[in-house]
C-alpha positions as CSV (number, residue, x, y, z in Angstrom):
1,X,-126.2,-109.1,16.4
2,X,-129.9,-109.1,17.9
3,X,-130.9,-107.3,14.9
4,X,-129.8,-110.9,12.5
5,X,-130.9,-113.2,15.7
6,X,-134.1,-112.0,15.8
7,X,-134.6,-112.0,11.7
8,X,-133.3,-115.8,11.8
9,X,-135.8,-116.3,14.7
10,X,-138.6,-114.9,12.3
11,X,-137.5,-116.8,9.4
12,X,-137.1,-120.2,11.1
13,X,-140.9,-119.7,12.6
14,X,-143.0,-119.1,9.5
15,X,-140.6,-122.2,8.0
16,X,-141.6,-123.9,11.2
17,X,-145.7,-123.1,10.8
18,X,-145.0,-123.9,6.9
19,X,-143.7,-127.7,7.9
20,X,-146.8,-128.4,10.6
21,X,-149.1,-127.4,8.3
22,X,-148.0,-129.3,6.0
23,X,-148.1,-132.5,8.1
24,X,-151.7,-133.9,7.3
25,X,-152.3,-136.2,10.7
26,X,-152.3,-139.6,8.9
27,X,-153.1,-139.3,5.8
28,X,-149.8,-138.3,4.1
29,X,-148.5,-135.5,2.4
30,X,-150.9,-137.0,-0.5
31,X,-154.0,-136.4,1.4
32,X,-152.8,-132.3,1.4
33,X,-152.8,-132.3,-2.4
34,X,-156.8,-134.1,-2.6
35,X,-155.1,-137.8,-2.3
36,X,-157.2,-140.1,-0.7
37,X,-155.9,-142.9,1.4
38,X,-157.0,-146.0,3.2
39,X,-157.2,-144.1,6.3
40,X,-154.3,-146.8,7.8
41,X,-151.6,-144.7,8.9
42,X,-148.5,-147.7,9.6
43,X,-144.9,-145.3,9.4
44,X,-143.6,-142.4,8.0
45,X,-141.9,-142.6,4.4
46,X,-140.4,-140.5,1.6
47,X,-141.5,-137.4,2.2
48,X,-143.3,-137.3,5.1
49,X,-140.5,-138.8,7.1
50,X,-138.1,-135.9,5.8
51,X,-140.9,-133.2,6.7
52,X,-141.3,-134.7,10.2
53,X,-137.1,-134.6,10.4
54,X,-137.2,-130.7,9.0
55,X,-140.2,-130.3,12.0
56,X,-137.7,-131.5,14.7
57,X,-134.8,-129.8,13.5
58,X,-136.8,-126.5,13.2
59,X,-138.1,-126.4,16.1
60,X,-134.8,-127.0,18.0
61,X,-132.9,-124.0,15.8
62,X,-135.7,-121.9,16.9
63,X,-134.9,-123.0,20.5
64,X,-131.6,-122.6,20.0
65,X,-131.9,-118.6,18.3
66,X,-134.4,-117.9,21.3
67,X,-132.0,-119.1,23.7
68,X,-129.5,-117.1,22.4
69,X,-131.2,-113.9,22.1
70,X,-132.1,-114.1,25.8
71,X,-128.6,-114.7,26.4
72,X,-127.0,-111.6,24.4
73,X,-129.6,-109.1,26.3
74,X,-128.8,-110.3,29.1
């Protein structure tokens, strides 16, 4: 059971490190990719909005799996 914990836990944090970097601070996933952009950053949409959702959600499964671990050893 630790053995598939701590594979989820690695899995989950190179998904994790994939999703912030991915997260250009605003200028949209379009400024990643070479997009320019007015430099005005208002609200998340699209796809940005559903990478910062994916970012939250990761990061509490990771908390969760680390938890969890801690919690079988002991």
């Amino acid at each position: 059971m630790i053995f598939w914990l701590k594979i989820a836990q690695l899995v989950i944090a190179i998904v994790l490190t994939i999703a912030i970097l991915l997260q250009n601070r605003g200028g949209g996933v379009g400024g990643v990719f070479g997009g320019g952009g007015s430099g005005v950053y208002l609200t998340k949409r699209g796809i940005e909005k559903k990478l910062h959702l994916l970012t939250i959600i990761l990061a509490a499964l990771f908390v969760l799996v680390s938890l969890g671990t801690i919690w079988i050893k002991a």
